[in-house]
N, C-alpha and C positions, 0 to 999 in steps of 0.2 A: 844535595843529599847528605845525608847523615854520616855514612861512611867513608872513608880515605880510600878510593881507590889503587893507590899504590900500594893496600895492601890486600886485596880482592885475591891476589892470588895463596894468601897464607893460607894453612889451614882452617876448616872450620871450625865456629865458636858452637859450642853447645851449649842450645840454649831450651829450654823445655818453656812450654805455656805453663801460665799460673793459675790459670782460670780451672772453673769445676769442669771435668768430662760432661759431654754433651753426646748423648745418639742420636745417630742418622736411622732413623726409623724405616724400615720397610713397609710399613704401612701408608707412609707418605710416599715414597717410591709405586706401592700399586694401585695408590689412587691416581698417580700422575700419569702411569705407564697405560693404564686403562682407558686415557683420554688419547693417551699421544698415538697409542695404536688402536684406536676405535677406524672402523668405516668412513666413521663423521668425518674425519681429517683427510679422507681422500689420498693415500700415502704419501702427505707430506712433499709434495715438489712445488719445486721452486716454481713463478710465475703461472700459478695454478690458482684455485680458491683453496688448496688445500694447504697452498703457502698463508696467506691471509688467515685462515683459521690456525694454525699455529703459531704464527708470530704471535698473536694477538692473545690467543691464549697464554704463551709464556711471559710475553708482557703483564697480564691482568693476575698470574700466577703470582711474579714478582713484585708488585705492587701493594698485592695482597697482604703478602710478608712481611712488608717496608722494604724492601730492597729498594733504592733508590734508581732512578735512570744513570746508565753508566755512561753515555753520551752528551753530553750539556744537559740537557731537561728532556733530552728524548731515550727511550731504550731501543733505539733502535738506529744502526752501520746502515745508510744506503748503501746496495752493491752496482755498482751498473753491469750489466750483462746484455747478451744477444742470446737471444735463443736460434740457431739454426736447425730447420727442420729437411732431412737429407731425403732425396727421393733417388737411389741408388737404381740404375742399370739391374735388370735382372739374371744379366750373365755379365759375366767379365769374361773377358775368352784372351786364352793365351796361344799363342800361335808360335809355329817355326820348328824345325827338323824334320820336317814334315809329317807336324802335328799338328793338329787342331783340337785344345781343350776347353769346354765351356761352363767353366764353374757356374753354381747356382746361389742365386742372395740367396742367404738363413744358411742353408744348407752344406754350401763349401766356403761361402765368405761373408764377410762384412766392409761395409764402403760408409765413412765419414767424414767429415774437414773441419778443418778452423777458419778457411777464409770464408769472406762475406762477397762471395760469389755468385751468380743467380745458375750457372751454369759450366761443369768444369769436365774436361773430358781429356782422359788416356785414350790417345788414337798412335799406337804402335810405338810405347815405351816400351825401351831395352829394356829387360827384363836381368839384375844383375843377384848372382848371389853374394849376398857381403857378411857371413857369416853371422856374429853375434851384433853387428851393426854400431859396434863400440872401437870409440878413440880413446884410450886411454894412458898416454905418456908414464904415469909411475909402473904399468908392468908394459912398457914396451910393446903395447899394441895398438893398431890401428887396421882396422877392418877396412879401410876406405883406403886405402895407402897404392898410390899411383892412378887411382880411377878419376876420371874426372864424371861426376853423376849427373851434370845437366843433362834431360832431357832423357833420363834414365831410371825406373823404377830399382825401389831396394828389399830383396828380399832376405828376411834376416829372423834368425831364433829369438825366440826370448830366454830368459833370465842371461847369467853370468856360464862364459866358459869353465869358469870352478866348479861349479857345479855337479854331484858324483864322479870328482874325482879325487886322488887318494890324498892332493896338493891341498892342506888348508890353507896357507897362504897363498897360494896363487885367485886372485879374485876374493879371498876369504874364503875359497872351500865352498860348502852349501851353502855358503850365508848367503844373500842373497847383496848385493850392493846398488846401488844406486845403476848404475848401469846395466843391471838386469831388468829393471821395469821399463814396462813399453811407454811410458810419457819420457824414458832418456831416451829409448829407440827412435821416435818421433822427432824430435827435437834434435838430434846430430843428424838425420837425414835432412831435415831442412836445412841444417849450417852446415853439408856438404852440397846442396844446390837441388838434390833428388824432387822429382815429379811427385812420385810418392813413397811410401814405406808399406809392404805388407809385412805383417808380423804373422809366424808359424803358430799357432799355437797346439800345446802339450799339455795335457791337464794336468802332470807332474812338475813339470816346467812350470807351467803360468801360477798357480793354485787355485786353480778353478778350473767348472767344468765347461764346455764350447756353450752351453745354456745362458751363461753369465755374460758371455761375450757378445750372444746374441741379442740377449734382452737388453744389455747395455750400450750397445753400437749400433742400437735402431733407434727410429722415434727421432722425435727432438732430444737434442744436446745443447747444453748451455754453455757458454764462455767468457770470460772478462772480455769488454770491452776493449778494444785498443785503436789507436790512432790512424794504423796502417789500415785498417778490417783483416790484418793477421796473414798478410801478403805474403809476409816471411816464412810460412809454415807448408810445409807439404801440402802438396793439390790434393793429393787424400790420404786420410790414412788407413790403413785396412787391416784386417787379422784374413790367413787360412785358416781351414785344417789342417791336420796332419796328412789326412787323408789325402787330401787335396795335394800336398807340398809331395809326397808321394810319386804321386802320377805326375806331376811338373818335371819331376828329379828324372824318373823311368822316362819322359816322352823326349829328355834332352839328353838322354846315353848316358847318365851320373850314376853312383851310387851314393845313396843318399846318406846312408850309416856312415862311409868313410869323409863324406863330405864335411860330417858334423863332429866327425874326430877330426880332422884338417882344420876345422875352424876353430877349435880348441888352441890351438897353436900360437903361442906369438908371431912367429912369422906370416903367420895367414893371407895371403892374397885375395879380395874378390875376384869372381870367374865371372864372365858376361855367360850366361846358358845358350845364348844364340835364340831367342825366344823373345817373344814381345808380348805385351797384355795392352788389352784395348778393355774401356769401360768409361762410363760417365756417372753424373750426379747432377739430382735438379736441386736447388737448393730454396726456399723461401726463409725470411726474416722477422723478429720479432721483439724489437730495443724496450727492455724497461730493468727495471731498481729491482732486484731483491732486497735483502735484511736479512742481517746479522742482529741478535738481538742481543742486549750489554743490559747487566746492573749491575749496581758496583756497594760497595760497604766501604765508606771511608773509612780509612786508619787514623787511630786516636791520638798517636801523637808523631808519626811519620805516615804521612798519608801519598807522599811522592815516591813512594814506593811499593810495588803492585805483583801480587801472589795471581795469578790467572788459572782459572779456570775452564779448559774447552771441551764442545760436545756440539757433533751436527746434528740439526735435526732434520734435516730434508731426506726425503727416500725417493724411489722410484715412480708415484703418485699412481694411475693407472694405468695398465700398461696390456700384454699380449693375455693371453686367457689362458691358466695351466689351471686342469683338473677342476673347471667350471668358475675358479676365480681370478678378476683382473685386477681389485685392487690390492698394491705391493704394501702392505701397513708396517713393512719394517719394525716391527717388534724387536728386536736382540739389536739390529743395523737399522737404525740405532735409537730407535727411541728408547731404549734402555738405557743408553747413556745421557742421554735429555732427562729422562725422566730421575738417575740419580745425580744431573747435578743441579736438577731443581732440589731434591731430597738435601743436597748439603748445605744449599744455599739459605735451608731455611733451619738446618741445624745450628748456621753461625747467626741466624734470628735468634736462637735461644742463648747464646753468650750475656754473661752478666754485664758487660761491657764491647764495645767495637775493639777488634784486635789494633796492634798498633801498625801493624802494617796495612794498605789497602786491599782489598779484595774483591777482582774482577772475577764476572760469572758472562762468559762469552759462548752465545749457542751462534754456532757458524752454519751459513748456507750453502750448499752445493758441493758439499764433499764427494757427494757420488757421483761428479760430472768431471772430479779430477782438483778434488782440495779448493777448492774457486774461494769459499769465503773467509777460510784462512790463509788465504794467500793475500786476497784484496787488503785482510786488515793486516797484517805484516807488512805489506806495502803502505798502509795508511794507517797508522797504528792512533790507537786514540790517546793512549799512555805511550812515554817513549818506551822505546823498546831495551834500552839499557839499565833502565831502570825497573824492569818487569825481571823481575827474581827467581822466577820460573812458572813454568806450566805443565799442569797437570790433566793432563788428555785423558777421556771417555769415550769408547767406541765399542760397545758390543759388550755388555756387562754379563757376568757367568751366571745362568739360571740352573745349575745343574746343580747346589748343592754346597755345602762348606767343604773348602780345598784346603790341605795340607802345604801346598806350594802359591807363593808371588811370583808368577811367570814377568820380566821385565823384557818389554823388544826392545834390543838394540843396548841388551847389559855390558855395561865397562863405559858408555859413554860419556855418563857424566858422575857428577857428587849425590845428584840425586838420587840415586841408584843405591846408595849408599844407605841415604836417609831414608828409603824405602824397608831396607834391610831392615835396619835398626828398630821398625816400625812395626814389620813383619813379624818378628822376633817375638815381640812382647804379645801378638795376638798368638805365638806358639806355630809359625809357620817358617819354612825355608824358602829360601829362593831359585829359583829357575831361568836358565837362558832358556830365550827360542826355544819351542819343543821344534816349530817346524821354516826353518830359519832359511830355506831355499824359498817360501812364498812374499817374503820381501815386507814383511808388515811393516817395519818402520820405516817405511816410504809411503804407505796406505793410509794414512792417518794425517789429523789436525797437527798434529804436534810437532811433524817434521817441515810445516813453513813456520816455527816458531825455530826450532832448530838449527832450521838454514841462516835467519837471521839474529842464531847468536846466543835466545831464550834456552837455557836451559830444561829437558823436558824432560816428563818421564810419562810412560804409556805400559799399562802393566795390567795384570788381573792373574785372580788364579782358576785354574781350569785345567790342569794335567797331574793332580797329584789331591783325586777326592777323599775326604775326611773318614769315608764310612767304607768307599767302595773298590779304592785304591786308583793305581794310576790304567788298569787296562777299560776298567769301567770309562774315568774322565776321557781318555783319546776315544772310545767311542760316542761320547757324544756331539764331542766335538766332528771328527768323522760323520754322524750321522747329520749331523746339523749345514756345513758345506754341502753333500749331496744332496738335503733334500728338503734344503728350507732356505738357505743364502742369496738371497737376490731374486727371492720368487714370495711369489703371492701367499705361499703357506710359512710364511716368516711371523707370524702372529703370538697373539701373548694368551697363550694359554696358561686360564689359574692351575687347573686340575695337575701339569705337568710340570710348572716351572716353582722350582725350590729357588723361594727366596732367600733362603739364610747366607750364599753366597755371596748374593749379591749384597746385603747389608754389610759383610762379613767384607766386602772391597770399598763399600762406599764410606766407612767406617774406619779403614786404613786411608782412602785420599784424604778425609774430613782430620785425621788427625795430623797426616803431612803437611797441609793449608795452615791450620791452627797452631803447627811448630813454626811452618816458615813464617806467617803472619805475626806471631808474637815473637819470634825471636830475631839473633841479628846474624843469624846465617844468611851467605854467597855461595850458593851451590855453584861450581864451575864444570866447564868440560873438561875432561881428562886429556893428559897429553897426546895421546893418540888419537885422539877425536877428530874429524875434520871439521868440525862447526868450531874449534875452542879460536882457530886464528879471529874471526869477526868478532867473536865477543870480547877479545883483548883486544883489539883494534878501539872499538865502542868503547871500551874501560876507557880507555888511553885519553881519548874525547872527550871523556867526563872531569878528568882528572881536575 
């Protein structure tokens, strides 16, 4: 590589492109967006025809363009995956104190697994409550602390004990951290040995409503492939209601309000409730490849260095039936952001020349099943990963209109954030943290497995701070859009209602972030407080 490592950590060089301004046309965005959420693509799931007709279409898109294959002579990441298809018990019943409760699938729960099972059954696991279901050594807590959980189900809240209360430091306050989403929930109940994990859910709490839980935690699920078939994971994992957790709390003598102030506590103890849950799952299998699909734009005269580009395009495909319609066409989630970053990818088509740096345009698979395709290619990177200068994540593009503010998830993180500002600026916008920073977005997205291993990233839009209408208008549509379009069949691209000038007005600020970093010889880094910044100096170091 071009640059001296050892000095990666100095300041950044500013450096500006030379080249003419180029727009990223909206009009190219809703000829894309009109395809990607049409019927015809069947919403878009993995291992479906509605996978196949997407790939295929953003291949012949890019092709089109000249964008060239970003994978040797192919544009397209095999992923390997299992599809398992869960056939849950339609009560789970919890017994003891002498109670018997018999929650209902849909209704009071949901039952799924990761392992490759044909048949897996709770037959009188303890039932324990272990608060926030978090280890977490920097504030001194540990939820699991003297229990031993083999052989023991885990019942546990979501998000962060920070959470409403007055402590922004402790857990970061509202923010939401890594240990508030339910894939860490999952994942330290298997590394303490637990049968399984139910997760409470709160629609304040999770940021979303039980609707999302339920369309999401039925059906087929998809998973990376692994050596073991995922032996190591929870026998199942599950969500309640509130409802439900409830009458659990009331049937075992608790009070369930002080319970969840108790678990707030560093000192917190799990309590065994004296209570057991019995339930099973039939499971069938289904091993084949998804795609990730890659093009790439060599760089003109440092091309071993790579500005990336990410956007899932997989959705929900068809699913349960609300309000007479089954198929989930993900419109805003996300073929909005597929569809603008085909829109950029054919902006840097119009460049008088290939920028000097290289530029990767990665549409990743299975994001809704839990990051799957950007995880596989972080784990299998096609560019190294130290050399990939940042990434710039699409997920849910604003149709509501030109916004006054750059909302950034996860601001202070890196340099990039910085470079966004700057960028911001000259469109006459300010910036924004989180409006709503207890829902954990920056764990929700492509950009946090680039993150984890190092990639600088940044994931941002504007949407709380409208041009015309101010900021009580923008939170209501944002508002209106979770309840009653997010993970449902009425997710669609409506022309008559969706103001594109937003959207141009974002794809227009990434296309000119891509275009600085691509031409020039800025090292965006993580910031000292970052938890991602220790691997990417480690990675430096390697290079060196």
């Amino acid at each position: 590589m071009r640059f001296p490592y050892f000095l990666v950590l100095a300041a950044l060089v500013a450096c500006q492109t030379t080249q003419q301004p180029v727009t990223v046309e909206s009009s190219d965005f809703d000829q894309y967006l009109s395809v990607l959420a049409s019927d015809s693509l069947q919403g878009r799931k993995p291992f479906t025809k509605g996978e196949e007709l997407t790939v295929d279409y953003l291949k012949n898109e890019m092709q089109d363009m000249g964008i060239e294959p970003g994978n040797g002579d192919s544009y397209y990441q095999k992923v390997p995956m299992v599809e398992i298809t869960g056939h849950p018990a339609e009560e789970m019943k919890i017994s003891g104190q002498g109670a018997a409760i018999d929650l209902q699938l849909d209704k009071d729960f949901v039952a799924t697994t990761q392992r490759e099972e044909e048949k897996i059954t709770l037959n009188g696991s303890e039932l324990v409550f272990c608060g926030y279901g978090i280890v977490a050594p920097e504030y001194g807590k540990n939820d699991y602390a003297g229990m031993d959980m083999h052989g023991k189900t885990a019942l546990v809240l979501v998000n962060d004990p920070g959470f409403r209360q007055d402590d922004s430091v402790y857990f970061k306050g509202n923010t939401m951290t890594y240990y508030g989403r339910w894939t860490y929930k999952y994942e330290e109940g298997a590394r303490q040995g637990a049968d399984a994990v139910i997760i409470i859910h709160e629609t304040n709490m999770a940021g979303y409503p039980w609707f999302v839980v339920q369309s999401g935690w039925s059906g087929a699920r998809l998973g990376l492939q692994s050596t073991n078939k995922n032996a190591d994971k929870c026998a199942i994992e599950s969500w309640i209601t509130l409802d439900a957790a409830k009458r659990i709390m009331e049937a075992a003598g608790l009070d369930f309000a002080q319970l969840i102030q108790n678990a707030r506590k560093p000192d917190f103890k799990p309590q065994s409730l004296g209570m057991t849950v019995s339930t099973s799952l039939e499971n069938t299998f289904k091993y084949d490849e998804s795609r990730n699909v890659v093009g790439k734009i060599t760089g003109s005269s440092h091309p071993d260095e790579y500005i990336l580009y990410s956007a899932h395009w997989d959705h929900f495909g068809i699913g349960k039936v609300v309000d007479g319609d089954s198929i989930y066409n993900g419109a805003l989630d996300n073929g909005s952001g597929t569809a603008g970053l085909l829109a950029i990818a054919k902006a840097f088509t119009k460049l008088p020349k290939a920028p000097d740096r290289s530029v990767i345009f990665l549409f990743v698979t299975g994001e809704e099943q839990g990051l799957l395709g950007s995880q596989y290619y972080a784990e299998h990177p096609i560019y190294p990963i130290p050399r990939t200068i940042a990434d710039i994540n699409m997920d849910g593009l604003n149709p509501n209109g030109p916004m006054k503010d750059l909302t950034i998830t996860g601001l202070g993180q890196s340099d990039m954030d910085d470079i966004a500002k700057e960028e911001a600026v000259k469109q006459g916008r300010y910036i924004l943290g989180e409006q709503e920073p207890e829902k954990g977005y920056f764990y929700r997205s492509d950009h946090f497995n680039f993150a984890k291993v190092g990639v600088p990233a940044l994931f941002a839009q504007g949407g709380y701070d409208h041009a015309e209408k101010g900021k009580e208008y923008a939170m209501e549509k944002q508002k209106d859009y979770t309840a009653n379009r997010y993970h449902k069949p009425q997710d669609e691209y409506d022309k008559a209602t969706w103001d594109l000038r937003g959207i141009q007005q974002d794809m227009q600020l990434f296309f000119n972030i891509g275009i600085r970093l691509a031409d020039g010889q800025e090292m965006p880094q993580w910031k000292a407080n970052s938890e991602f910044r220790a691997k990417r100096e480690a990675d430096l170091k390697l290079m060196d």
